[in-house]
Phi, psi and omega in degrees: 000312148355310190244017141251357161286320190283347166254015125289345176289314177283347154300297219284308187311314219272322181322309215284298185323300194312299209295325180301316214280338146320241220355294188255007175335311177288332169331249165343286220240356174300331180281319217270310178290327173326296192258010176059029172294334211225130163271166216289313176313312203298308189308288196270019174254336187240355143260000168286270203354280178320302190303321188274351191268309150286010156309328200259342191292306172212196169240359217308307173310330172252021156253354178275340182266333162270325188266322179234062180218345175186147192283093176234353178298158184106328194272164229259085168004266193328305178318311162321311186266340163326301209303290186283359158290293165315341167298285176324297185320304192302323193262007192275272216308318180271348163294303214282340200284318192297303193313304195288351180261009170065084135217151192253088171270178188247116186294351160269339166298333186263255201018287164319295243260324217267320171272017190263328194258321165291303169305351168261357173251336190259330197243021200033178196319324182284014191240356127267150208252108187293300176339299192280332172279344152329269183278013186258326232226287191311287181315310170321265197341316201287271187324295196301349157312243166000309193285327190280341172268321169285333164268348160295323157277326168325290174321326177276023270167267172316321153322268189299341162299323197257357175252358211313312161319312175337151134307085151013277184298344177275303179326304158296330169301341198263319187280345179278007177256353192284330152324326174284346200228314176299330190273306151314348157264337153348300207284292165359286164238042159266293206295316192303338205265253152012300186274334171253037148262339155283341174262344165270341158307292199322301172321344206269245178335295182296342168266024152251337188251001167198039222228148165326113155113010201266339197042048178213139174264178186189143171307149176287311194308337186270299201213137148253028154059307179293326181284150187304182192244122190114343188287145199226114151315140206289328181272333155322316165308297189301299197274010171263316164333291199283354185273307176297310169320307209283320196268302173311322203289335175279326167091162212217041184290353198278326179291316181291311194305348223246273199301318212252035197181308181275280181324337169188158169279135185236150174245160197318329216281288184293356156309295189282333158354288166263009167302297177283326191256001132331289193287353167283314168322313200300303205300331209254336178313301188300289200290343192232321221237342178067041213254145151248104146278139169241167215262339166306316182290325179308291189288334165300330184281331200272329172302347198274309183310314167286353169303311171290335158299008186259315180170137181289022131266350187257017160252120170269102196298004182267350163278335180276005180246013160262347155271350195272320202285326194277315191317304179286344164283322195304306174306271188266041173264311183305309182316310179280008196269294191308323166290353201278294164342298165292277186333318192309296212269302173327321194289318179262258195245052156085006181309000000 
């Protein structure tokens, strides 16, 4: 039962990578299509590229997601892989419901919400480790918003100042090829982000189901046992990579239609804007604070931002506040899926 519960966790995980990366497809390329720097195809062919290439960049986010967001060392195997078959399941359901109202929540947030709620139901209040969803999840969640917006308008501020002179038509020309490298460090640390919250689920599973005292193996290439718990195997990377890719690559139009079009009309100069200080936020959350950010909340924010230098009307806030809605939803909507889920399954088999 055991070792078919973990290959439904790595069936499921690679579902969750496929749906973020539709899901989030438009982070990295909605601005960059908007404004025609990039046509749709070009747009979603150079972010599977980025995306599977930042997958591959570090674990650092996905040792924050197997070790601290909820307590399973200790626990019983079954008891362990329930907790992440529900998780998934909860963070599957709230990517398609969103997906499908064209709103751009965050697949690192149902993640999160889907192992809060399945961990309070297989391990009680205490099986999560609240502190650390204070500060990896909660704060973050606050912060990188705020930061994506005041720095997104400050820089665009210093932009047009420093272009004020320019001919127009060369500026824009200019900022749409400049748009192709902004849009690609997006895809970059959308994979960087992103990919290694599924590699840290999985990782996940397999130290539960073959980790020291457990009495089940596994070929090392798949799991070493000797290795720390958060240690991420090569082929996980690679099919959390390709999974994610593979899901940009089919595209995400009802949400990109959301970022690129409906909260402000954009032009190359706040295109690339909000683009570059999006992937800096992503880059710097991942590689220094190891926080799973999310990138969907970044890039919005930062669209919100070059927005507003044009005029605080000229962002239409009743759309930014039915994203404001899913956003405050996501955590414990995902949560309730997940506990349903986890009861479900104890309930079959007996956990």
């Amino acid at each position: 039962m055991e070792l078919a519960l973990v290959i439904l966790v790595v069936a499921l995980a690679v579902g969750f990578d496929y749906t973020n990366g539709f899901h989030d497809a438009a982070n990295a390329i909605a601005t960059s299509v908007s404004t025609r720097a990039l046509t749709p195809r070009v747009a979603l062919g150079m972010a599977a590229v980025m995306n599977f290439a930042g997958a591959l960049l570090g674990t650092q986010v996905a040792g924050t997601i197997a070790r601290e967001i909820v307590k399973l060392e200790g626990q019983a195997p079954r008891i362990e892989l329930t907790v992440v078959v529900g998780a998934l399941v909860g963070a599957i359901s709230w990517n398609l419901i969103t997906w499908w109202l064209g709103l751009p929540s965050s697949s690192t947030h149902s993640m999160i919400g889907g192992l809060i709620g399945a961990g309070l139901v297989a391990l009680g209040s205490g099986g999560v480790q609240w502190q650390s969803v204070l500060q990896k999840v909660v704060i973050p969640m606050i912060a990188s918003p705020l930061v994506g917006f005041c720095l997104a308008f400050i820089i665009m501020v210093i932009v047009l100042w420093i272009f004020q002179k320019v001919n127009p038509w060369k500026a824009t020309r200019r900022f749409r090829i400049a748009q192709t490298a902004s849009a690609a460090a997006m895809a970059l640390g959308h994979g960087l982000q992103d990919a290694q919250k599924t590699m840290g689920i999985i990782a996940m599973a397999l130290f539960a189901y073959a980790g020291p005292g457990t009495g089940h193996t596994l070929p090392t290439w798949i799991f070493n046992p000797n290795d720390p718990m958060g240690t991420i195997p090569l082929w996980v990377k690679i099919g959390a990579a390709a999974a994610i890719s593979a899901g940009t690559a089919s595209g995400g139009w009802r949400i990109m239609r959301t970022l690129g079009r409906k909260i402000i009309e954009l032009d190359p100069a706040r295109g690339f804007v909000a683009e570059a200080v999006s992937a800096v936020v992503l880059f710097v959350g991942a590689m220094h604070f190891h926080m799973p950010l999310s990138t969907t909340h970044t890039i919005t924010t930062s669209i919100m931002g070059v927005g507003a230098t044009k005029r605080l009307s000229a962002v239409r806030w009743g759309v930014a506040k039915n994203i404001v809605v899913a956003w405050v939803s996501t955590i414990p909507a995902a949560a309730a899926v997940a506990a349903l889920i986890t009861l479900l399954l104890r309930a079959i088999i007996g956990s």
